[in-house]
Z-matrix of the N, CA and C atoms (Angstrom, degrees):
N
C 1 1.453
C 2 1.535 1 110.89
N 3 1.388 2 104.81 1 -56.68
C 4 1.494 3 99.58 2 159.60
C 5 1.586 4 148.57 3 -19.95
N 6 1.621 5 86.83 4 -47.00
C 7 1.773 6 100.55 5 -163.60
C 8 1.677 7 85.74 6 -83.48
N 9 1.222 8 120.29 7 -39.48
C 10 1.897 9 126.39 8 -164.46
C 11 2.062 10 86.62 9 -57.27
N 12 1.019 11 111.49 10 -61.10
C 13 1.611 12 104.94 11 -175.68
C 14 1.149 13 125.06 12 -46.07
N 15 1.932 14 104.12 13 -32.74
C 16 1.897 15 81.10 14 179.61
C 17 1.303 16 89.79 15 -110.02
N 18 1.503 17 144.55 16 0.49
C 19 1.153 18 116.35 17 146.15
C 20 1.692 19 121.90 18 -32.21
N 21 1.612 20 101.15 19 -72.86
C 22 1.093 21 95.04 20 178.46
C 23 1.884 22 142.83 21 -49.89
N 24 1.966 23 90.43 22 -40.04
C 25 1.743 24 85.71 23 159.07
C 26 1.002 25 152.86 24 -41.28
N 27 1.949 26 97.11 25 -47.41
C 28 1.539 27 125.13 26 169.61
C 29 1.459 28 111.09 27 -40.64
N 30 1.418 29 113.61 28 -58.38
C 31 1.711 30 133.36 29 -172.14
C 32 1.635 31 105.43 30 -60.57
N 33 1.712 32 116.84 31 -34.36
C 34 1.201 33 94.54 32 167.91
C 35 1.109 34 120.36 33 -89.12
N 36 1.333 35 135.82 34 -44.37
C 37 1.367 36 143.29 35 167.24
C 38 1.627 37 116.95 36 -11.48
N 39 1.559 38 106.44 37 -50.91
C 40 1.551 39 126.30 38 -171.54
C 41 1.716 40 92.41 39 -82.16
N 42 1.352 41 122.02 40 -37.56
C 43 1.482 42 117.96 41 -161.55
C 44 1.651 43 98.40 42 -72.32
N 45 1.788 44 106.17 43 -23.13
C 46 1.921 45 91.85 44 -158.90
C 47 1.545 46 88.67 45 -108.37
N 48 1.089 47 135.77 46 -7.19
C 49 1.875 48 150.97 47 149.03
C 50 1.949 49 87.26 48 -53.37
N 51 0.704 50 145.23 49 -55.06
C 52 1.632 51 139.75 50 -164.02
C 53 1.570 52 111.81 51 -79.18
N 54 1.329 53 100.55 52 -36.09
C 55 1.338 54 123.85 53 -158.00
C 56 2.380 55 94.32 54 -78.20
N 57 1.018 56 89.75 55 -64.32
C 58 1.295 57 114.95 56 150.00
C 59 1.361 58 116.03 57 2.20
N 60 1.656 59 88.14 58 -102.63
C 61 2.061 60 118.87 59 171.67
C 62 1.163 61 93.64 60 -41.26
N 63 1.508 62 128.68 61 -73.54
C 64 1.504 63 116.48 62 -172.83
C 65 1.377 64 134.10 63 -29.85
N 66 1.320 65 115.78 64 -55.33
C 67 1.598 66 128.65 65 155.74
C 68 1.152 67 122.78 66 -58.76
N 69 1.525 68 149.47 67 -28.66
C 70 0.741 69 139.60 68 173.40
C 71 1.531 70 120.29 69 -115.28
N 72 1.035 71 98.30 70 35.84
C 73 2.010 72 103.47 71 164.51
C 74 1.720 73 82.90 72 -125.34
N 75 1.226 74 121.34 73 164.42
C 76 1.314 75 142.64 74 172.86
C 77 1.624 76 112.17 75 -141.35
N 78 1.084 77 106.45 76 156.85
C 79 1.712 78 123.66 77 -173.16
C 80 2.071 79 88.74 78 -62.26
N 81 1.115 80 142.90 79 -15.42
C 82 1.333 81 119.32 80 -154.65
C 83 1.796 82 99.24 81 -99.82
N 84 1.326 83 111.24 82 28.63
C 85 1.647 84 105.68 83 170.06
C 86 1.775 85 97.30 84 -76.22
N 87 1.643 86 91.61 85 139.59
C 88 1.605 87 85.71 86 -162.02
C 89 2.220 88 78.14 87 -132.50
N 90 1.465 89 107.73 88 -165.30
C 91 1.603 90 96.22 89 177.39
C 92 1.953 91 88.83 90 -113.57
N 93 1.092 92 85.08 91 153.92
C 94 1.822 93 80.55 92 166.84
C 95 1.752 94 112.84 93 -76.71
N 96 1.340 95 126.91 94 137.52
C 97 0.891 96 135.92 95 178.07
C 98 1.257 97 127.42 96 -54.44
N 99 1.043 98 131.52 97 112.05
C 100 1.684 99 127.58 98 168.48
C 101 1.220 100 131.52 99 -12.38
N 102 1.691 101 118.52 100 -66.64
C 103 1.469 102 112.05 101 153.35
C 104 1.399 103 140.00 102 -97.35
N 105 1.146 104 101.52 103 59.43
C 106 1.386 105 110.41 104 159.28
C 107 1.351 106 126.77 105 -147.04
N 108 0.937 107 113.58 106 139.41
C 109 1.407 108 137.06 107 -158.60
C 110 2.090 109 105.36 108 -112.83
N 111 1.684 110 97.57 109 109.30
C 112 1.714 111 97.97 110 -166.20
C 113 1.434 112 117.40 111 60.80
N 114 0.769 113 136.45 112 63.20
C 115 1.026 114 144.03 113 -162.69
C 116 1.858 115 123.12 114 28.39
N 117 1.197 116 108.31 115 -15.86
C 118 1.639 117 94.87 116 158.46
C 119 1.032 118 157.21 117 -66.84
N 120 1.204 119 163.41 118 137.54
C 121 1.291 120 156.09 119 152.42
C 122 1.500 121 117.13 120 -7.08
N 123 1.322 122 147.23 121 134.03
C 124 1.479 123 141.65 122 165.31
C 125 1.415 124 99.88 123 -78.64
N 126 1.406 125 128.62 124 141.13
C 127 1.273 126 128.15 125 -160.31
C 128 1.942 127 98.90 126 -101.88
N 129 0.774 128 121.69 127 152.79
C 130 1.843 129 118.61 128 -176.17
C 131 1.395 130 102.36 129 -102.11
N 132 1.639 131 112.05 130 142.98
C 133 1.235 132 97.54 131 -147.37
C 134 1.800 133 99.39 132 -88.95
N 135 1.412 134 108.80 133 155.95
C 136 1.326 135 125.24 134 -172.39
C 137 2.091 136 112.22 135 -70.04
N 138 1.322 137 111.96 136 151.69
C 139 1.700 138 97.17 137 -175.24
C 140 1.585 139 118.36 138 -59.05
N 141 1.685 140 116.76 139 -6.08
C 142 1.170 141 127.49 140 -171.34
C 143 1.351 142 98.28 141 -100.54
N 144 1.503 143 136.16 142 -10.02
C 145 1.505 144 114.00 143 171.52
C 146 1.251 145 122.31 144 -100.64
N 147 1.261 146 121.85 145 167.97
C 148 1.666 147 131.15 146 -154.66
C 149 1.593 148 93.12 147 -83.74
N 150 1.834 149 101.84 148 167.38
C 151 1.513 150 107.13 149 175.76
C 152 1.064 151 123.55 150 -60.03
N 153 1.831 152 119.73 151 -36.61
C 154 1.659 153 121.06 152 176.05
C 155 1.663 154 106.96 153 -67.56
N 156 1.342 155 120.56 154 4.66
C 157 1.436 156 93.79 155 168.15
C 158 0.930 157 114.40 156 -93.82
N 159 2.032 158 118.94 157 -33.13
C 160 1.320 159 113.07 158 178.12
C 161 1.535 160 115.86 159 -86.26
N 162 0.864 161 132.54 160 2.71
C 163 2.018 162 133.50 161 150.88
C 164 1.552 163 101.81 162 -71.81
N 165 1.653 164 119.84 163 -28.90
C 166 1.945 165 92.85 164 169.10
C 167 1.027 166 99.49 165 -85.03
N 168 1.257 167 142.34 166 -16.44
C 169 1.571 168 124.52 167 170.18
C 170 1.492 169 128.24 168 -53.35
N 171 1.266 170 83.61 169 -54.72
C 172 1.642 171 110.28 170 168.85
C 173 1.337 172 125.01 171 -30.88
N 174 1.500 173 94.92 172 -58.15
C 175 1.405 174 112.12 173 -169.47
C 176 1.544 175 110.76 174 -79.60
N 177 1.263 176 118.87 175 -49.82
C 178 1.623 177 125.94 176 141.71
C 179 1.514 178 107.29 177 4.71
N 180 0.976 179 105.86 178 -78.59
C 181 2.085 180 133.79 179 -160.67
C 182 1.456 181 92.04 180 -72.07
N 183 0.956 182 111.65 181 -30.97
C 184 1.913 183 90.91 182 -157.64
C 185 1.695 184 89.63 183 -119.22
N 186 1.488 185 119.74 184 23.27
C 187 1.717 186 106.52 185 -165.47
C 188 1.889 187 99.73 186 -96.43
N 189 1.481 188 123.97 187 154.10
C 190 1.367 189 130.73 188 -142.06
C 191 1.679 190 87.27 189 -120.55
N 192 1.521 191 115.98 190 128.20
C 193 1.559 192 133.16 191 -167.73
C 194 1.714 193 114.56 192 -28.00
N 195 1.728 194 98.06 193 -36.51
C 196 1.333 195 106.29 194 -173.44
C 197 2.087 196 114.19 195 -67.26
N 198 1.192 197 84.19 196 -31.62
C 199 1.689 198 100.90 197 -176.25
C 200 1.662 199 103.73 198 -87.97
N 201 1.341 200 124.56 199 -39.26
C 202 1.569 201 124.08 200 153.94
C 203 1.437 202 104.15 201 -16.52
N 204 1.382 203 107.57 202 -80.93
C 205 1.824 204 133.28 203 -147.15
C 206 1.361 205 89.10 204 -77.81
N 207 1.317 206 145.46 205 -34.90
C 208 1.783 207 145.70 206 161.89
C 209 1.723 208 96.01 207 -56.00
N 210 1.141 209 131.23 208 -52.06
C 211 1.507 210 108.72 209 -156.36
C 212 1.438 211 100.06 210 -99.56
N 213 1.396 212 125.19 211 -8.37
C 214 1.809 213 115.50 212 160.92
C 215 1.326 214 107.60 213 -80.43
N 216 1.029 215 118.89 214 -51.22
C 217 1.486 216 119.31 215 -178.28
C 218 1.284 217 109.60 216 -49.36
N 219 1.458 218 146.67 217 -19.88
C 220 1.478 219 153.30 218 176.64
C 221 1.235 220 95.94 219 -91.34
N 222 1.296 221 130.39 220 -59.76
C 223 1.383 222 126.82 221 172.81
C 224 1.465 223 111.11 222 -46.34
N 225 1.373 224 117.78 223 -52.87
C 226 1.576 225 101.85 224 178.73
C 227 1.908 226 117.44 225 -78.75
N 228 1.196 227 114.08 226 2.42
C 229 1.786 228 103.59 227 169.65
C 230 1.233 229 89.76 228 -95.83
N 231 1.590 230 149.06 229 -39.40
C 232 1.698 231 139.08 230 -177.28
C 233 1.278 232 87.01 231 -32.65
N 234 1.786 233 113.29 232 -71.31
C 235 1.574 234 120.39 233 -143.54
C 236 1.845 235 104.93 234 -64.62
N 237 1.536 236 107.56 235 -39.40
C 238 1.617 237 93.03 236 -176.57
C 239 1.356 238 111.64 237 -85.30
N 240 1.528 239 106.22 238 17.44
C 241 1.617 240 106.57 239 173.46
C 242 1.430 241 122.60 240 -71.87
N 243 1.492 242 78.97 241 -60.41
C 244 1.939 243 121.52 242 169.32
C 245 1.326 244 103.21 243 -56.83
N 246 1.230 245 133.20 244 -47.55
C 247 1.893 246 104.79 245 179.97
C 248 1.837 247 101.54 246 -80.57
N 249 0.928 248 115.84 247 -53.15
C 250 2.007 249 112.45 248 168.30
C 251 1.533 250 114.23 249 -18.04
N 252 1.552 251 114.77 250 -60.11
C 253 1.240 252 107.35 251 152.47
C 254 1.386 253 145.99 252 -50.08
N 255 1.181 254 97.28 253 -57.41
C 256 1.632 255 107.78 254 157.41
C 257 1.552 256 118.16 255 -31.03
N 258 1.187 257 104.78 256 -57.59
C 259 1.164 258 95.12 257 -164.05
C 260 1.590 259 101.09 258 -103.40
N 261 1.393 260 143.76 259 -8.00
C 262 1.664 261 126.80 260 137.58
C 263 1.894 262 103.42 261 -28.16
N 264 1.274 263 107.44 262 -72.44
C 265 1.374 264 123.59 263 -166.90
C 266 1.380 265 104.90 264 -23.99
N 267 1.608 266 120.25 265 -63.81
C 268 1.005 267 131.67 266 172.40
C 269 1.476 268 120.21 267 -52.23
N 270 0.899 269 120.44 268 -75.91
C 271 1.679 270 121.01 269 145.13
C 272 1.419 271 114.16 270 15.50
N 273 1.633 272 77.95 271 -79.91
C 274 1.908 273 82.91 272 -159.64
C 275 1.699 274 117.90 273 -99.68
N 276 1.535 275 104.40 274 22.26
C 277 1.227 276 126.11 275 -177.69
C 278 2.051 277 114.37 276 -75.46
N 279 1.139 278 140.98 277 94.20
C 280 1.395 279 124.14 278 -169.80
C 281 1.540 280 109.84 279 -66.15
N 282 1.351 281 130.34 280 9.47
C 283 1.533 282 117.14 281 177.62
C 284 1.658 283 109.04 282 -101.43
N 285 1.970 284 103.72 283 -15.68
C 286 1.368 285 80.24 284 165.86
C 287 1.261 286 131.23 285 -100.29
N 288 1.558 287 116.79 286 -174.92
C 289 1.395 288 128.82 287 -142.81
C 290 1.535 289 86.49 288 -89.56
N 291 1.412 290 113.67 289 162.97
C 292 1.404 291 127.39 290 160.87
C 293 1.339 292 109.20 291 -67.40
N 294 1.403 293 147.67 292 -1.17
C 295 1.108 294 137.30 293 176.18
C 296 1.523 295 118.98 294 -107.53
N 297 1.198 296 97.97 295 -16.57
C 298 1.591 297 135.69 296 175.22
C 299 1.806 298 100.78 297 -64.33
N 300 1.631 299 107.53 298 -69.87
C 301 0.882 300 116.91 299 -144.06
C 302 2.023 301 94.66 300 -100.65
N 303 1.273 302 112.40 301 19.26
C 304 1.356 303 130.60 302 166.87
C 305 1.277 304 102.33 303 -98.11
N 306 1.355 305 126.72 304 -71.14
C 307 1.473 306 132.14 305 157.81
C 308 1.583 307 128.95 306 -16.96
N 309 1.075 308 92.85 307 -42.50
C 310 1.660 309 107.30 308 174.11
C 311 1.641 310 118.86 309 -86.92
N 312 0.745 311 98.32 310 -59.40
C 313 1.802 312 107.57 311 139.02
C 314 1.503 313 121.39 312 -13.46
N 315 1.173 314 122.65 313 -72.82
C 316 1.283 315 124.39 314 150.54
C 317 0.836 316 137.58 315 -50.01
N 318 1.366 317 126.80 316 -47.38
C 319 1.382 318 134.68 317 158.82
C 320 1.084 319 103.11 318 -52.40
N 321 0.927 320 160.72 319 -98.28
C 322 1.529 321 169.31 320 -158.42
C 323 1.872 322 111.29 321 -27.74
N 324 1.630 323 96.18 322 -47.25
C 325 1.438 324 108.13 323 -177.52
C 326 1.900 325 108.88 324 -68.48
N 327 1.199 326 107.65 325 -38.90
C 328 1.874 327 125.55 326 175.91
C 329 1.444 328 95.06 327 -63.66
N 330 1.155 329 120.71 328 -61.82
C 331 1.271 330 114.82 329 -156.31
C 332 1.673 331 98.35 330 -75.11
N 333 1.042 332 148.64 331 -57.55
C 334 1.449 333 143.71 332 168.45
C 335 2.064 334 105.82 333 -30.69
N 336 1.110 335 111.55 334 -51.00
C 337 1.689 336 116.04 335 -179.38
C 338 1.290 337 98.27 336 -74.23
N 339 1.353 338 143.60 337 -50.16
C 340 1.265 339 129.09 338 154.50
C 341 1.282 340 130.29 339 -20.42
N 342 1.164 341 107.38 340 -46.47
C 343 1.648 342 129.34 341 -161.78
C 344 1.769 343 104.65 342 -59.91
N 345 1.643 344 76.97 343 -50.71
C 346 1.630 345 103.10 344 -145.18
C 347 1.933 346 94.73 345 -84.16
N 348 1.450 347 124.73 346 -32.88
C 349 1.422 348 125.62 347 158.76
C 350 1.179 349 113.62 348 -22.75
N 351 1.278 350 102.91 349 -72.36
C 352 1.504 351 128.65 350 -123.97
C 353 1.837 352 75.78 351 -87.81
N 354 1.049 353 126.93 352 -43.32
C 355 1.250 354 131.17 353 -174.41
C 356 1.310 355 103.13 354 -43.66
N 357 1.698 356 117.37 355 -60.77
C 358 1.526 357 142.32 356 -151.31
C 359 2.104 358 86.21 357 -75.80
N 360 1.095 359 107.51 358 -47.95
C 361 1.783 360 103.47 359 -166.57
C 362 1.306 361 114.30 360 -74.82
N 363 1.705 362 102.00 361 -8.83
C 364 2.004 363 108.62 362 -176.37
C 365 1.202 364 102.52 363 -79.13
N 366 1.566 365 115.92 364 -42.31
C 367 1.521 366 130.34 365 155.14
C 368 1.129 367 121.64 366 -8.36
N 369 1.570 368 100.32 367 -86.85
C 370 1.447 369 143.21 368 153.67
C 371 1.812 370 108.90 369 -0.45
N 372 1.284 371 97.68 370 -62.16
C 373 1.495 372 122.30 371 -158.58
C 374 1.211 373 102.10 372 -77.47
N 375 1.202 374 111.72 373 -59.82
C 376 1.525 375 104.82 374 -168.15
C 377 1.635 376 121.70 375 -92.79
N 378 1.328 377 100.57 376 12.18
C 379 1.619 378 120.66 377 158.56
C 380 1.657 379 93.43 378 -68.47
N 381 0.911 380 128.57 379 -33.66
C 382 1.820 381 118.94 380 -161.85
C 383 1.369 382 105.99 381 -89.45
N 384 1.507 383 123.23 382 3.10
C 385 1.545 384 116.48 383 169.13
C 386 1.314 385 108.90 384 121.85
N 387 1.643 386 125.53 385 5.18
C 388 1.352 387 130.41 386 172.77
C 389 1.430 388 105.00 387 -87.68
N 390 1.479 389 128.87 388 143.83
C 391 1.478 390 145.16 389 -166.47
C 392 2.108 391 93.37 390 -91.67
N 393 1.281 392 99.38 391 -25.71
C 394 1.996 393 90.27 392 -170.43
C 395 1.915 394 82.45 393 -156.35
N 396 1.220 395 107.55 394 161.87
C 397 1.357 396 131.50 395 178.74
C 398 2.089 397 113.01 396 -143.27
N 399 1.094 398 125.97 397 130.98
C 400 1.430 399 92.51 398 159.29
C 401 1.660 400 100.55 399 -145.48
N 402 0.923 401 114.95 400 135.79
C 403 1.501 402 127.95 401 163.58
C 404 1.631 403 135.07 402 -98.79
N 405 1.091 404 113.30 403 104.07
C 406 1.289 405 134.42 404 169.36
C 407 2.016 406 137.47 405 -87.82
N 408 1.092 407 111.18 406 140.11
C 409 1.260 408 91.95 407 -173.25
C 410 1.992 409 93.83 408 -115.59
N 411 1.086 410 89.31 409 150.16
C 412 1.627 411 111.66 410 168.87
C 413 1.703 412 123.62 411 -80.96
N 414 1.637 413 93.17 412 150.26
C 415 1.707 414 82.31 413 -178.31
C 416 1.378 415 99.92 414 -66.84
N 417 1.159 416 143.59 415 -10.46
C 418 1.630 417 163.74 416 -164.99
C 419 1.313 418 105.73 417 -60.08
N 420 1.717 419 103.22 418 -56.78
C 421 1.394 420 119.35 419 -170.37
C 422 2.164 421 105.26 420 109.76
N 423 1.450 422 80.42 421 -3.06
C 424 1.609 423 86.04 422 171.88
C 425 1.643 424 125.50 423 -64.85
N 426 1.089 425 107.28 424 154.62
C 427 1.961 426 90.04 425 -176.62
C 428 1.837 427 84.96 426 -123.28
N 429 1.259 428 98.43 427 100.43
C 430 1.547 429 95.69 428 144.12
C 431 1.877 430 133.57 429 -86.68
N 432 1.613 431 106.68 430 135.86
C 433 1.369 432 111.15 431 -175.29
C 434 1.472 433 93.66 432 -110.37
N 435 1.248 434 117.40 433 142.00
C 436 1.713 435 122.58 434 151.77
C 437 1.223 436 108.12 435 -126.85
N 438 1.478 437 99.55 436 135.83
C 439 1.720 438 108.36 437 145.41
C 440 0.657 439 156.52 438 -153.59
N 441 1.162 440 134.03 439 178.00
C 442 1.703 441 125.44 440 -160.71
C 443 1.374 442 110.21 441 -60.62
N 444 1.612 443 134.92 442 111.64
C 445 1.783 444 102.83 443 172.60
C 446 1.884 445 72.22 444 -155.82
N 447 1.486 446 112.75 445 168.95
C 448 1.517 447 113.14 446 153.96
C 449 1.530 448 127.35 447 -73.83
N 450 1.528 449 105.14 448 -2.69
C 451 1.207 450 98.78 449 -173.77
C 452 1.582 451 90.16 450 169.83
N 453 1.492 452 123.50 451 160.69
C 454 1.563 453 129.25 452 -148.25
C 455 1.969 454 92.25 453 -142.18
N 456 1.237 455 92.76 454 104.03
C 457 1.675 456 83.50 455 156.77
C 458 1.852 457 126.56 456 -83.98
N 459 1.100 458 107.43 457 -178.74
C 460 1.417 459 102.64 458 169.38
C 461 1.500 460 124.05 459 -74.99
N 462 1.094 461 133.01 460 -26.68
C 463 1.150 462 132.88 461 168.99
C 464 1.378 463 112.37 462 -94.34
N 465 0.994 464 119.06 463 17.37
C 466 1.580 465 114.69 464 163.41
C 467 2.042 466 101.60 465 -116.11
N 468 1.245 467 119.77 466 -19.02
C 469 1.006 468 118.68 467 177.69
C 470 1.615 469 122.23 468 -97.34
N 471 1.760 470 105.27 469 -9.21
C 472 1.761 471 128.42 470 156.22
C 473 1.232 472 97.38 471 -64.34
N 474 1.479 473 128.14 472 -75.49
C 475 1.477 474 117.63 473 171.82
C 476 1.179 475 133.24 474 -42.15
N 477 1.070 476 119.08 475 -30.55
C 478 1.655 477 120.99 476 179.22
C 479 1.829 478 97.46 477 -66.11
N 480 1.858 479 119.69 478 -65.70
C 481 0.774 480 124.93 479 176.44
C 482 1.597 481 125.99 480 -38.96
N 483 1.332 482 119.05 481 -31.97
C 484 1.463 483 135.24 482 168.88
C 485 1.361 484 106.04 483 -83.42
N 486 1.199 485 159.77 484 -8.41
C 487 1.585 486 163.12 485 175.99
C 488 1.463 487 87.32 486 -86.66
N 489 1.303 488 121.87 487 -81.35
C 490 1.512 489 139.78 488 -171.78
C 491 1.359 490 115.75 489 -46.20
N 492 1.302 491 128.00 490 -21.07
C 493 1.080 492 124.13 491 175.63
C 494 1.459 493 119.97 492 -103.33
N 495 1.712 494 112.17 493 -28.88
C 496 1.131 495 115.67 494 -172.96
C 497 1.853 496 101.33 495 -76.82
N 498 1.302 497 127.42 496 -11.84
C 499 1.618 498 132.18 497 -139.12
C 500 1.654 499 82.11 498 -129.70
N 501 1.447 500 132.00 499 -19.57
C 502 1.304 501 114.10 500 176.55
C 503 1.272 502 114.11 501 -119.43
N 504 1.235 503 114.18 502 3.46
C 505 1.728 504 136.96 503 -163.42
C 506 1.623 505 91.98 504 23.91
N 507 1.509 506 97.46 505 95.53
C 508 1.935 507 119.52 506 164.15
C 509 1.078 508 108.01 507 -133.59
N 510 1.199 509 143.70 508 -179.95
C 511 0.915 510 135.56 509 127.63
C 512 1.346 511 144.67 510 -59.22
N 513 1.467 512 144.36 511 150.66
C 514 1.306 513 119.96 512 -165.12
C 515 2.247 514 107.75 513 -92.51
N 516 1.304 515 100.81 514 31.24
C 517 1.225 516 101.69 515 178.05
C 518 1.776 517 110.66 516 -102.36
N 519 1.279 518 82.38 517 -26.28
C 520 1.771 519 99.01 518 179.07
C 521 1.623 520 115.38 519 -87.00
N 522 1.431 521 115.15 520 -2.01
C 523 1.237 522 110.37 521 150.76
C 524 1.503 523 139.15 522 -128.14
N 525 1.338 524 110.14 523 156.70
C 526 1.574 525 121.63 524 -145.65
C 527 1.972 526 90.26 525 -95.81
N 528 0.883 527 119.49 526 153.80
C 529 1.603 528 106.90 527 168.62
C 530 1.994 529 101.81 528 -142.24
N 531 1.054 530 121.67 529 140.64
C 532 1.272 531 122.71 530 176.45
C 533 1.515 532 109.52 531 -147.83
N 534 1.718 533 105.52 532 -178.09
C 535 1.838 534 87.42 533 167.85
C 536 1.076 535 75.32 534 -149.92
N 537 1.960 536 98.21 535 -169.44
C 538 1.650 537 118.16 536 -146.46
C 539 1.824 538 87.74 537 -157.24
N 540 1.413 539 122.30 538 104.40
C 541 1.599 540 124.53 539 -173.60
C 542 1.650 541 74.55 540 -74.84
């Protein structure tokens, strides 16, 4: 009698896990665009700017998914470099306040487990057949994932959404998922 119950649990568990993914992936997974960088446009360079601006443009436009996920991924250790400091600074600053430097404290402690998630779920991700993964968080609190694929079905982007949520404990409404051929 036993085994028939979690037979049967198992079967729902997986049925309302399916049921789930279905609802919460939508038709608008789109790829991120080639030239743009954060979601903006790369700007073309003006008759007043120098040649190295328009060769980073250049290179921008014509740069290949693998080198994408290399130059965000540098962009995102600069940025969790720069608040780490920040908030040592604060830390180890004697004018600030103990409430200040509790605050920062926290911050500091989130943002390190952040770090280290998002690390463990990129893992995660590209164990399932993706060549690059990268995860970012928003000033929003949004978690965007990209990755490398030519194109994203729904059940590969339910899974993504289920990796990401179970490895950052979010919800899967608060994250965005896209890819980058």
């Amino acid at each position: 009698m036993a085994k028939r119950q979690t037979v049967w649990l198992s079967t729902m568990m997986i049925l309302s896990l399916m049921v789930i993914g279905y609802y919460t992936v939508d038709d608008t997974l789109t790829p991120v665009p080639a030239n743009t960088t954060d979601g903006k446009k790369t700007e073309q360079p003006s008759k007043d700017s120098g040649k190295e601006q328009g060769k980073t443009t250049e290179n921008k436009e014509t740069m290949t998914g693998g080198d994408w996920f290399v130059e965000e991924a540098l962009k995102r250790e600069d940025d969790y470099s720069r608040k780490m400091e920040e908030l040592q600074h604060v830390l180890a600053d004697s004018k600030t306040t103990t409430e200040q430097k509790v605050k920062a404290e926290q911050e500091l402690n989130a943002l390190k487990e952040f770090n280290e998630k998002a690390s463990n779920a990129e893992g995660k991700v590209v164990a399932e057949g993706f060549e690059e993964a990268l995860i970012t968080k928003g000033n929003d609190n949004r978690i965007t994932v990209t990755v490398q694929a030519a194109q994203l079905s729904k059940e590969q982007a339910a899974k993504i959404y289920m990796i990401v949520s179970k490895e950052l404990n979010v919800p899967a409404h608060q994250i965005v998922v896209s890819y980058k051929q």
